[in-house]
C-alpha positions as YAML, in Angstrom:
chain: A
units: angstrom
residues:
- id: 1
  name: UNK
  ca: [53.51, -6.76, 40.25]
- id: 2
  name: UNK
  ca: [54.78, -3.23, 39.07]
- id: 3
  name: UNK
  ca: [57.93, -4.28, 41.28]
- id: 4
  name: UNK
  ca: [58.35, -7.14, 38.80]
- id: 5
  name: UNK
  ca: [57.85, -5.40, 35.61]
- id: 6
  name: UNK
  ca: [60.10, -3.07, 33.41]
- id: 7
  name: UNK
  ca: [59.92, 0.90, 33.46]
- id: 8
  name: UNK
  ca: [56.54, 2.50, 35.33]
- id: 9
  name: UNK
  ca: [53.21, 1.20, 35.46]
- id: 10
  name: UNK
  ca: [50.94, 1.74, 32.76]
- id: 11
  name: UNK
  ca: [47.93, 3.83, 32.99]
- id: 12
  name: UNK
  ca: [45.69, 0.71, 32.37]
- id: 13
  name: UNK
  ca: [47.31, -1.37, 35.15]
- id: 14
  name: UNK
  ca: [47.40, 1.81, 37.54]
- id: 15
  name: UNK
  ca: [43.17, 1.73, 36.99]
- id: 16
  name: UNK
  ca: [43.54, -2.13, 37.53]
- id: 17
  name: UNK
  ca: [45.15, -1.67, 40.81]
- id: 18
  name: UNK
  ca: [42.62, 1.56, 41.69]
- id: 19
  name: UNK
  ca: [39.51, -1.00, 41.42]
- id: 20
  name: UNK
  ca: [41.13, -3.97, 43.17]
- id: 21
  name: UNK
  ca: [42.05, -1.45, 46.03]
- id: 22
  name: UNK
  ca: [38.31, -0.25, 46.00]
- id: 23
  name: UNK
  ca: [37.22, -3.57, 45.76]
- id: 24
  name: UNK
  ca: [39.01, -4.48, 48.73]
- id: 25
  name: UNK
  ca: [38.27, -1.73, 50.82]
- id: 26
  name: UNK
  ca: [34.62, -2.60, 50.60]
- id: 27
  name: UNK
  ca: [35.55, -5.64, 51.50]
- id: 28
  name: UNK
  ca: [36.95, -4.54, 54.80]
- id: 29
  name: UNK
  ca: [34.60, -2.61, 55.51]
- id: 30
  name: UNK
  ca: [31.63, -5.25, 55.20]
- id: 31
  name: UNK
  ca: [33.88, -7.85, 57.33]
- id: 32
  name: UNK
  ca: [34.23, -5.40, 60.19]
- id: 33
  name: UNK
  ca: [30.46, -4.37, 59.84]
- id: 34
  name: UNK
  ca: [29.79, -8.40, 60.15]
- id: 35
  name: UNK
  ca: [31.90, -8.81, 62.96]
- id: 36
  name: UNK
  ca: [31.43, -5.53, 65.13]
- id: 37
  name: UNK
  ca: [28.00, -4.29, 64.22]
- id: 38
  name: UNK
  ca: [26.78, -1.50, 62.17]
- id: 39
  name: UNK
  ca: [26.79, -0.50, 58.86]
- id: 40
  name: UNK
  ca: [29.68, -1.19, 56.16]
- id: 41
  name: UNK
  ca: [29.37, 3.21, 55.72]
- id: 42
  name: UNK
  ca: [30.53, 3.41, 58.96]
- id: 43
  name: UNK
  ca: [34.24, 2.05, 58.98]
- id: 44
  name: UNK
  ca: [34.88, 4.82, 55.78]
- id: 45
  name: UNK
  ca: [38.51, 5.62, 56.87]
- id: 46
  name: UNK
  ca: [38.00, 8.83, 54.88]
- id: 47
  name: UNK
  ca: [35.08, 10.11, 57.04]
- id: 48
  name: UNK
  ca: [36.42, 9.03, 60.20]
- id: 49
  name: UNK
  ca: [40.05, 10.34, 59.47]
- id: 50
  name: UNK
  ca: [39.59, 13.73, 58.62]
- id: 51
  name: UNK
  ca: [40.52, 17.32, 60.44]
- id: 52
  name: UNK
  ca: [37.72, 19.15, 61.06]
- id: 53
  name: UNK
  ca: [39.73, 22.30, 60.02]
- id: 54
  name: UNK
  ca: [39.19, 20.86, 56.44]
- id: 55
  name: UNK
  ca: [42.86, 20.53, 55.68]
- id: 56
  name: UNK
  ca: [42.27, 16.72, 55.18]
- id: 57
  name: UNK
  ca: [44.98, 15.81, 57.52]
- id: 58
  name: UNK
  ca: [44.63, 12.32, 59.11]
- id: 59
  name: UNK
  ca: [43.71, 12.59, 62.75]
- id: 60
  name: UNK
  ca: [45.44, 9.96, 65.05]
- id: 61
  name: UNK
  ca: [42.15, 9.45, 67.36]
- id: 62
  name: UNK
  ca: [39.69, 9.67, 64.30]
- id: 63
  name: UNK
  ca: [38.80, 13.36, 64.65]
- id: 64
  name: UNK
  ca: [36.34, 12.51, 67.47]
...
């Protein structure tokens, strides 16, 4: 873990950690789709946490 490590991250282990956090936000998304129904596309946290002013602030009740 960076925690573990000397100095910063490098940019090699920041693109590691970028693709493991993709990876397991796909993840989540195809677990919840499995247990509550629906597509995978619709638990995107970055759709469904958006302002609709387009300021890209996060919205508390999901902008709906």
């Amino acid at each position: 873990m960076a925690r573990d490590s000397e100095g910063p991250m490098t940019e090699d282990e920041l693109a590691a950690a970028s693709e493991e956090l993709q990876e397991l936000r796909d993840e989540v998304r195809e677990d919840l789709a499995a247990d509550l129904g629906g597509d995978p596309d619709d638990f995107r946290a970055d759709r469904h946490f958006q302002s609709e002013d387009g300021t890209g602030e996060a919205v508390p009740d999901g902008g709906e």
